[in-house]
N, C-alpha and C positions, 0 to 999 in steps of 0.2 A: 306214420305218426304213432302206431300202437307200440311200435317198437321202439321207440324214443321213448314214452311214457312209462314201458317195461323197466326202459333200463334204468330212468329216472327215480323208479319206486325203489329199485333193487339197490339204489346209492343214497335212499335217505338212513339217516343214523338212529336208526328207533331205540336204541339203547341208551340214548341222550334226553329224551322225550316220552311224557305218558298216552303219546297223540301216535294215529298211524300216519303211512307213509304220507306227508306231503309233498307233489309238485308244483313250483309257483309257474304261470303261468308264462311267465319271462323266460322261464330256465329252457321252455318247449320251442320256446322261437330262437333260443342259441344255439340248438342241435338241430335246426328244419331249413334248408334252403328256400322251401316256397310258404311263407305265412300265409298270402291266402288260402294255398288249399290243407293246410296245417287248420289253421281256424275253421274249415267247414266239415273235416275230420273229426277234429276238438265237439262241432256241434252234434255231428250225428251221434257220437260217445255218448255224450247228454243227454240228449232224447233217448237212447236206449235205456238209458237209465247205467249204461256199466260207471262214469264214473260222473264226478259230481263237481259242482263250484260252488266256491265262498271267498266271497268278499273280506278280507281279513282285518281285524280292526287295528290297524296300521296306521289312519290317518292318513292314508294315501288310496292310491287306488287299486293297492296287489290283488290279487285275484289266484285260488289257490285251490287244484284240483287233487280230489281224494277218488280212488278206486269206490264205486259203491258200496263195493265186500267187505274192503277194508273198514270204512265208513261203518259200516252197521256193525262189525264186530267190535269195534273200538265203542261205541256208543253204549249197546249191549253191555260189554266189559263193564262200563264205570255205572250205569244205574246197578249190575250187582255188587257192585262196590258199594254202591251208597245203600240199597238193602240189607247189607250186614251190621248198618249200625241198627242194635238193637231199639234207639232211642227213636228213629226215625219210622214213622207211623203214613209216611205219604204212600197214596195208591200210583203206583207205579205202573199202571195198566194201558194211560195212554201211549208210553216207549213201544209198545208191543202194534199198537195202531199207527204207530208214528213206522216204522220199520217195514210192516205189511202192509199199507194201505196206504200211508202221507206219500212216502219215497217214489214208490213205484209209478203211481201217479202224475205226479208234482217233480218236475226236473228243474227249476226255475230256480234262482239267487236264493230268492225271498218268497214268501205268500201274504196272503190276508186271511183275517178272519173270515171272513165271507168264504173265499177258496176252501179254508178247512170243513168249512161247514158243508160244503157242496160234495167235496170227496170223501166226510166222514159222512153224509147221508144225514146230519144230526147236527144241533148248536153243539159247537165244543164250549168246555165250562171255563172259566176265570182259572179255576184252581187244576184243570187240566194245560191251561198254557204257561201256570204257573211252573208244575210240573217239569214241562221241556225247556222251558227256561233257566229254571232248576240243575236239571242235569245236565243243560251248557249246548242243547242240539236248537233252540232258540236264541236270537238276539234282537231287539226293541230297534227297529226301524223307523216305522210312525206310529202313529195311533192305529191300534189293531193288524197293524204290518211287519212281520218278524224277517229277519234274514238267517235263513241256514246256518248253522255255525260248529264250530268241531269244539267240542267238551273239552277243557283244559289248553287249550292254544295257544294262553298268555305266555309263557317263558319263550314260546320257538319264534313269537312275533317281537319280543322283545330282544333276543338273539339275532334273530334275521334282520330287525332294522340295526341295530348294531353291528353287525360285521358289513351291512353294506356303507353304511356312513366312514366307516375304520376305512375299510380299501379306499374309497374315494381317498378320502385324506392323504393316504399315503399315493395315489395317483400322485395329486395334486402339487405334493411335496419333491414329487421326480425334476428334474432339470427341464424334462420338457414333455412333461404333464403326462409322460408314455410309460408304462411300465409292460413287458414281458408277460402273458400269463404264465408262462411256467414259474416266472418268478413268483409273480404271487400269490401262487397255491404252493407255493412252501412258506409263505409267510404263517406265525403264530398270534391269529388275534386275541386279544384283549377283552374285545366286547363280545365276542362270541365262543361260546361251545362247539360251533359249525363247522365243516369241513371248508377251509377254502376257499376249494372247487365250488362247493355250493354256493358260495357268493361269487365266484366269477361268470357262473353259469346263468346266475341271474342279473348280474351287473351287463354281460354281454347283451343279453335279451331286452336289455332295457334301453342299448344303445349308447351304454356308459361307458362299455369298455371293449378292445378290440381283442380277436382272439385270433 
């Protein structure tokens, strides 16, 4: 399974995206012959903390694994980003507890307030959650419940459901609803920046389409 995940980081298009490698969780189960023991692989990953999951705000229920290295140096990257702006006066010092201390800890989707407080040893502040919400490594779950989330993720979620809607479409439009994948990773989509492949990989995983 590592070596599925390998390959899968090494074919994301980061040069398309301010975001690191993402693998959606679909794409994992089109290169793995046995999903369960794939899924309890996918688990132990987790618990070690090497890579991570988020829930992606899709509207559906994608589920979308980042390397944890990758993860923090991505994260890292944009609060220095956002330090540069001279006008910007936020203490930026929870990032640095959120990376050493939230992460390593906490493998889970989402947390609560309560959680943070128990592994920060300390009440976290209003304007410390404000903070990682800020920088995009929070998102408003329920009341006092954030879900994990990767900084800047809107254009790849908004690509990715777009080129999976597009392929359907064009499935659907076949004579008999079958299309070839090799065919249609030479298609040129419309709605996507994306490789493809990276929608058939996910379309396959999803059970949408055969390979």
């Amino acid at each position: 399974t590592m070596i599925a995940l390998q390959s899968l980081r090494t074919g994301f298009p980061e040069d398309l995206f301010r975001i690191p490698p993402i693998i959606l969780r679909s794409q994992v189960y089109s290169v793995l012959e046995d999903r369960t023991t794939g899924d309890k692989e996918l688990e132990t990953y987790k618990q070690k903390n090497q890579i991570r999951f988020f829930e992606l705000p899709s509207g559906g229920t994608d589920i979308a694994l980042v390397f944890t290295e990758d993860y923090i140096a991505h994260t890292l990257a944009v609060r220095d980003k956002m330090k540069e702006d001279p006008k910007d006066e936020t203490d930026y010092s929870i990032i640095d507890e959120f990376v050493d201390v939230i992460l390593p800890q906490h493998t889970d989707m989402y947390c609560t307030k309560r959680t943070l407080n128990t592994i920060l040893k300390r009440d976290i502040t209003e304007t410390e959650i404000s903070t990682l919400v800020k920088v995009g490594v929070f998102r408003q779950k329920d009341i006092d419940t954030y879900w994990y989330a990767i900084p800047n993720v809107g254009s790849f979620v908004k690509k990715c459901i777009g080129g999976r809607k597009e392929l359907l479409g064009i499935i659907s439009r076949t004579k008999w609803k079958e299309i070839l994948s090799t065919d249609v990773v030479k298609k040129k989509l419309r709605s996507s920046t994306l490789p493809a492949l990276f929608h058939v990989k996910d379309l396959a995983g999803l059970g949408l389409l055969d390979t």
